[in-house]
N, C-alpha and C positions, 0 to 999 in steps of 0.2 A: 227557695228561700236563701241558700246558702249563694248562690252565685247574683241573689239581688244585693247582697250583702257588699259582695270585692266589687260590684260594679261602684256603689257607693262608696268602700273604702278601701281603694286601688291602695291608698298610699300607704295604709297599716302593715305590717309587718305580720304575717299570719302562716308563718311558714314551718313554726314550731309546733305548730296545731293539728291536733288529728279532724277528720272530718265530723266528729260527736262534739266536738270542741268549737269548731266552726261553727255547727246548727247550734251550740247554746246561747253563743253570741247573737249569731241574727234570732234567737227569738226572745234574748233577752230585750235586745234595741225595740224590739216591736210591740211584747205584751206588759202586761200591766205588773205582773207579778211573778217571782220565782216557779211558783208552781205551774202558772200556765206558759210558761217560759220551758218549763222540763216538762212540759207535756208535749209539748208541740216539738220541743227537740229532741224528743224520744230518748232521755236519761229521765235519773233520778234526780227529785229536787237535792239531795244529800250532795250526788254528786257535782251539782250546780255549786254549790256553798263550798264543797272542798277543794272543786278549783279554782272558784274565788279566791281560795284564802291561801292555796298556798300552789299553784300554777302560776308562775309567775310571768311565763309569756300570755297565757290568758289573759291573767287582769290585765298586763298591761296594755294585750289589742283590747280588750272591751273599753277601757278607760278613755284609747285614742279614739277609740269607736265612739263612742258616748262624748267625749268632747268636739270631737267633727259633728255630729248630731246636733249637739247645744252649739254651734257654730252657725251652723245652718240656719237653726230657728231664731239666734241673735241674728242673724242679716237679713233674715225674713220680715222680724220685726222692725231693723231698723229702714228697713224699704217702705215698711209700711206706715210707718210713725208718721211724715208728713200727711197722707190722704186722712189717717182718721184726724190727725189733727183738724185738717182744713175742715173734714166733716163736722166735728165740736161747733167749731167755729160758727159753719150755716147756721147752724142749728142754734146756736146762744145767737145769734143778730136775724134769726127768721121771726119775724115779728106776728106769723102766723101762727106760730108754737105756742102752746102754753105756756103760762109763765114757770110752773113747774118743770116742764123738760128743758128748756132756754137754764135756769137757774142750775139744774144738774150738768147739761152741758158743759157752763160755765166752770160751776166749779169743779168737774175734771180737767175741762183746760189750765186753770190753775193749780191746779194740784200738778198735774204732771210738770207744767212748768217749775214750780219750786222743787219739787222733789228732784229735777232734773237738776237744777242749780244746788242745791244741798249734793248732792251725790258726786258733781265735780268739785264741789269747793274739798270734800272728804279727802277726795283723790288728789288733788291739789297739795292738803295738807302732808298727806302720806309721804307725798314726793318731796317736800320739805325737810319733811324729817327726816327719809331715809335719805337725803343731799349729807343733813348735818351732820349725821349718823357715820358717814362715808368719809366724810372732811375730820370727821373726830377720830378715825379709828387711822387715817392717812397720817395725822402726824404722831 
């Protein structure tokens, strides 16, 4: 477990770390919950929480850990985003489909499309503000 772990996160900084440190990590990334996390890493859950909260090379590899993680499944999904689109797609203009699955189809594809456009306009706004924000505090 622990060496699936640096293959995966070569670049973290894990050198502060005892090796009971390292196994709570990869099995925090992996199980679902603290306890089966300090099960599998053969500590105590106590001990899990206290180097949480005050190991501070810990957190901070698990945190880079967990954000390479969420990294990974953000490009997973964004690779994947056109096929199921295109799928929606078939499937709302398959004239074989019932009209109920064509009608849900659809409106996922619409959905995601606005939500997609609502989420950049947010982020759009954010960078406006924080321009102005930047321009106010410059003079």
């Amino acid at each position: 477990m622990i060496d699936q772990t640096r293959e995966l996160y070569e670049e973290i900084d894990i050198s502060g770390l005892t090796e009971r440190q390292e196994r709570a990590i990869a099995a925090l990334l992996t199980h679902a919950t603290v306890r089966d996390s300090a099960k599998a890493a053969q500590v105590s859950e106590a001990t899990i929480y206290r180097w949480k909260k005050h190991d501070l090379a810990l957190s901070e590899a698990l945190r880079a850990a967990q954000n390479d993680r969420m990294s990974m499944a953000v490009g997973f999904l964004h690779s994947t985003t056109a096929e199921a689109l295109d799928t929606l797609r078939e499937i709302m203009v398959d004239k074989n489909q019932p009209g109920t699955v064509r009608v849900s189809a659809a409106a996922k594809f619409v959905s995601f499309g606005l939500r997609t456009y609502y989420d950049l306009s947010e982020v759009d706004q954010l960078i406006e503000r924080l321009r102005n924000e930047v321009e106010d505090f410059d003079e």
